[in-house]
C-alpha positions in Angstrom: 0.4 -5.2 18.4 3.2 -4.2 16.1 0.9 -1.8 13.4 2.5 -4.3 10.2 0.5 -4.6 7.1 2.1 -7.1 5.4 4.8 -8.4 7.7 7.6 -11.1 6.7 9.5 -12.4 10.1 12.0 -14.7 10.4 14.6 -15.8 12.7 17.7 -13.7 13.2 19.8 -16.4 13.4 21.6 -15.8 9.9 19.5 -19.2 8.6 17.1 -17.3 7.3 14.4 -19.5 8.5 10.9 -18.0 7.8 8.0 -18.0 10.4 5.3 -15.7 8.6 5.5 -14.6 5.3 3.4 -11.6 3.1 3.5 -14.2 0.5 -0.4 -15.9 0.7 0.1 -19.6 1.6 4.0 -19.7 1.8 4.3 -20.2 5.1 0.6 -21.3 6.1 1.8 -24.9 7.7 3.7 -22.6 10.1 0.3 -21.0 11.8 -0.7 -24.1 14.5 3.1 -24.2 15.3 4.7 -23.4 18.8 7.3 -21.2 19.1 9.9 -23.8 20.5 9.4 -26.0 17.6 11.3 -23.6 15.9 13.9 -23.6 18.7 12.5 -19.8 19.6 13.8 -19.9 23.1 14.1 -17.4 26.0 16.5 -14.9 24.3 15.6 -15.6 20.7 15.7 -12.4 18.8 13.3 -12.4 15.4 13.4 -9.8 13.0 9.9 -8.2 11.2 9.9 -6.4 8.5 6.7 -5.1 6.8 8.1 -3.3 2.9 4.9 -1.5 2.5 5.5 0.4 5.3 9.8 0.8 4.9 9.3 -0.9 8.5 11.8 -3.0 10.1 11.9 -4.2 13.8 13.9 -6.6 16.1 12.0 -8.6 18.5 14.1 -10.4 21.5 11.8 -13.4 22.7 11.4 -13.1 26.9 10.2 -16.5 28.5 7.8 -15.4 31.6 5.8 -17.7 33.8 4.6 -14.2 35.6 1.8 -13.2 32.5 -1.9 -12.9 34.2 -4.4 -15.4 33.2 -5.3 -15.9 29.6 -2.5 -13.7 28.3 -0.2 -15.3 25.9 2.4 -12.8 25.5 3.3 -9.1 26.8 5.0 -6.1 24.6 7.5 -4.7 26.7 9.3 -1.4 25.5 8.5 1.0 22.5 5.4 0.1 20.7 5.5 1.8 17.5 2.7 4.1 16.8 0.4 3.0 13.6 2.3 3.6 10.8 0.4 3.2 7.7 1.4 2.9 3.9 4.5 5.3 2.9 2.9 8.0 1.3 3.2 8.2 -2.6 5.9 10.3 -3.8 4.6 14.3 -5.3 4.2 14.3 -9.3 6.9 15.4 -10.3 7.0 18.9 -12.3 5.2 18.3 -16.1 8.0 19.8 -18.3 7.0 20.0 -21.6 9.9 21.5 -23.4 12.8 20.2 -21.5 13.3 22.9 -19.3 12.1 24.5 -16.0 12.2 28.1 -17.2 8.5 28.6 -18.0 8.5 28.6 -21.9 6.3 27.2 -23.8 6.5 25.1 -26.9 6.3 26.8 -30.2 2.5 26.1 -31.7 3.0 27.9 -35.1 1.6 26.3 -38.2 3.3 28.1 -41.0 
């Protein structure tokens, strides 16, 4: 739902406590946990952040008894659009001789 590649989230509860990390396997025990064993309650605010993207969000946890049937959980608000990697940075200028004035290097043999 979120468009995260390699999302770490935690709760942002200054405990740092990690739900699901972009380490493999780190935090694989937490995947067949509820929420509320945790202590994610109503009002619970978790913070994502995928660093292949430079993509951070805040997520505040809404209890609702009023989803339709077979729907787990709602995204209310701004959805971000895909993101995708950051793009790579342009080459930077190939300066041979130190400068950006357009001289070449000397090639004389003698």
């Amino acid at each position: 739902k979120f468009a995260m590649v390699a999302p770490d989230v935690q709760i942002d509860d200054g405990k740092g406590t990690i739900l699901i990390s972009s380490e493999e396997g780190e935090t694989e025990a937490n995947n067949h946990r509820k929420l509320s064993d945790f202590g994610i309650r109503n009002g619970t605010r978790l913070q994502a952040d995928d660093f292949l993207q430079d993509y951070t969000l805040l997520i505040n946890v809404l209890h609702s008894e009023d989803l339709e049937k077979d729907v787990e959980f709602e995204v209310v608000g701004d959805t971000p659009e895909k993101v995708g990697p950051k793009p790579s940075e342009p080459a930077s200028k190939n300066i041979t001789n130190g400068s950006d004035d357009g001289a070449q290097p000397s090639t004389s043999t003698g």
